[in-house]
C-alpha positions, 0 to 999 in steps of 0.5 A: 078774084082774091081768097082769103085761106085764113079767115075766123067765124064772127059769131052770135054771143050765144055760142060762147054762151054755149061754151061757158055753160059746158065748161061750169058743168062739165058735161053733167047736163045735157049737151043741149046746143046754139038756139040762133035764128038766121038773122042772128047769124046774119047780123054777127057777120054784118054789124059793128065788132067793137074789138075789131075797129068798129066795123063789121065782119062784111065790111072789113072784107070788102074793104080789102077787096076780098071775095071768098073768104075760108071760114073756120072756128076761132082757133083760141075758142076752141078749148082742146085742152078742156075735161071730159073730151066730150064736151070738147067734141060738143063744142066743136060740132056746135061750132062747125054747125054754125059756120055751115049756117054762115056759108049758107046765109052767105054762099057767094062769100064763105066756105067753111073749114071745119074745127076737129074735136082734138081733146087728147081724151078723145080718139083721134078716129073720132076727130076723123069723124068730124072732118068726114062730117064736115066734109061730106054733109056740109060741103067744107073744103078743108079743116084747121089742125092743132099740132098742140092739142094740149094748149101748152100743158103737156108735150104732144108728139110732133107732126112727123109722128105716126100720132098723126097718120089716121088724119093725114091719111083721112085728108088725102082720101076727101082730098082737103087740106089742113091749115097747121094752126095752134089754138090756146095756150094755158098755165104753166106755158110762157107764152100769150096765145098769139106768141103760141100760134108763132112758135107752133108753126114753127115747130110743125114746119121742123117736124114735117120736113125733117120726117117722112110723112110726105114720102108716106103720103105724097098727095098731102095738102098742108098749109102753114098759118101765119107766114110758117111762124120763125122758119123763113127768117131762120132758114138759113141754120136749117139749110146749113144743118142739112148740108151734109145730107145726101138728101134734096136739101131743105128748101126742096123739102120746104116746098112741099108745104104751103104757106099763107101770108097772114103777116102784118109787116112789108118785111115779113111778107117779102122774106115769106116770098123770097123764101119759099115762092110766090107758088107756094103761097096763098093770100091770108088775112085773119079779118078781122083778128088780132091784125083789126087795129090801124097802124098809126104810122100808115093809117090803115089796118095792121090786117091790110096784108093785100096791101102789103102784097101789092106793094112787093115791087119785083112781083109780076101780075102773075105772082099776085094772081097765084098768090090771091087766086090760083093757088088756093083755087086749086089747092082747095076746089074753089070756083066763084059761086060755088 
């Protein structure tokens, strides 16, 4: 069985409706809500995205050979540095409602990972709420975390601060994991959104490791999107920063992350795997995303990472069966069918 931990929803145009209609009005009129009948949802997920190669959502994953698939908002939608909070929190909910109706059209194929409210106006008890909600009424098995709530226009605290602890600690009580993901990122920041994605992992796996948030909460689950961002490439500086330490050492403490392997190169799926163990990582894709475009150079989908996995030539059997099933098995409670 392959599951795929990095999935994003392909939903009906009228949720985008719904979102362009709250940021013109600004929370003024009434919150109303996404009008779709299931067929509509049916149809976003099983007819031909022109964006993403001309196939469908369905097709993309049965191509690749992937059974169950983690479906979570699309992290540059999810508009957590829009004013007033509350059309934020609007838009979240309207959001994880959808991707419930999904997994229910679809329940052999999806579960949902729930979107939190992170408007930095907002509380962060309320974006606990969220994740309660999702958790406990709609039966999702994880959530996606912004470690920049702010989308590029403010410094936020990083993921070591006690900022965070009301969510980590939420986490461990519904015993889900977290997939560490940016959202947007908006004037005066440098980088498009993709760059902002890659940057953030990045910081948050600094954060995290050189903190004390697994020594306050040890049963945590924490998954970093995107292969961890720079860190395996630049692990080297950072073992050689913590030399002196009497402490464990960077790669022990690396290893109490997770990573997916939502990487578009041989090279980079390889170093991941080198770096930080086939145990700890877990098959992701991003089908169909960015990634949904074919390489001219092999043919197939830039997003072909199980390819790319299959192609590691020191793996054994084992190691891909860890990285394609077991590991996001355990990590997040899924059995086929269920």
């Amino acid at each position: 069985m392959r599951i795929d931990v990095h999935g994003h929803v392909s939903a009906p145009s009228a949720l985008y409706r719904y979102q362009a209609s709250l940021i013109a009005h600004r929370g003024a009129h009434a919150r109303g809500g996404v009008k779709v009948s299931d067929e509509q949802i049916r149809s976003a997920m099983t007819e031909p995205i022109p964006s993403h190669g001309g196939i469908s959502h369905l097709t993309h994953l049965d191509e690749a050979g992937i059974d169950i698939q983690l479906l979570s908002a699309r992290p540059y939608t999810m508009m957590h540095s829009e004013q007033p909070g509350k059309i934020v929190r609007w838009f979240t909910e309207e959001t994880n409602t959808l991707i419930r109706r999904v997994c229910e059209q679809f329940p052999d194929r999806f579960r949902g990972v729930a979107g939190l409210p992170q408007s930095p106006e907002l509380g962060v008890d309320q974006w606990v709420a969220e994740l309660q909600r999702c958790v406990t009424d709609f039966g999702f098995v994880g959530c996606l975390l912004n470690p920049d709530p702010y989308e590029g226009t403010a410094q936020p605290p990083d993921l070591g601060d006690r900022y965070w602890y009301p969510v980590y600690e939420a986490l461990c009580e519904l015993d889900v994991p977290a997939l560490i993901h940016a959202g947007s990122c908006r004037p005066p920041a440098r980088e498009s959104y993709s760059l902002h994605f890659v940057q953030e992992s990045t910081v948050a796996v600094a954060s995290l490791v050189n903190s004390e948030v697994f020594t306050d909460f040890p049963g945590l689950k924490l998954v970093i999107s995107h292969g961890g961002g720079a860190i395996p490439y630049q692990a080297g500086r950072l073992i050689a920063a913590r030399a002196g330490d009497k402490t464990a050492g960077f790669l022990h403490d690396l290893r109490q992350l997770y990573f997916d392997t939502c990487l578009y190169t041989q090279e980079a799926v390889e170093l991941l795997l080198r770096t930080v163990g086939p145990d700890r990582c877990l098959f992701g894709s991003e089908k169909p995303g960015t990634g949904s475009h074919r390489n001219p150079e092999t043919g197939r989908w830039f997003d072909d990472v199980h390819a790319l996995i299959e192609g590691v030539p020191w793996l054994s059997e084992a190691d891909r069966t860890l990285i394609f099933e077991e590991n996001a098995a355990q990590l997040y409670g899924i059995k086929a069918g269920r």
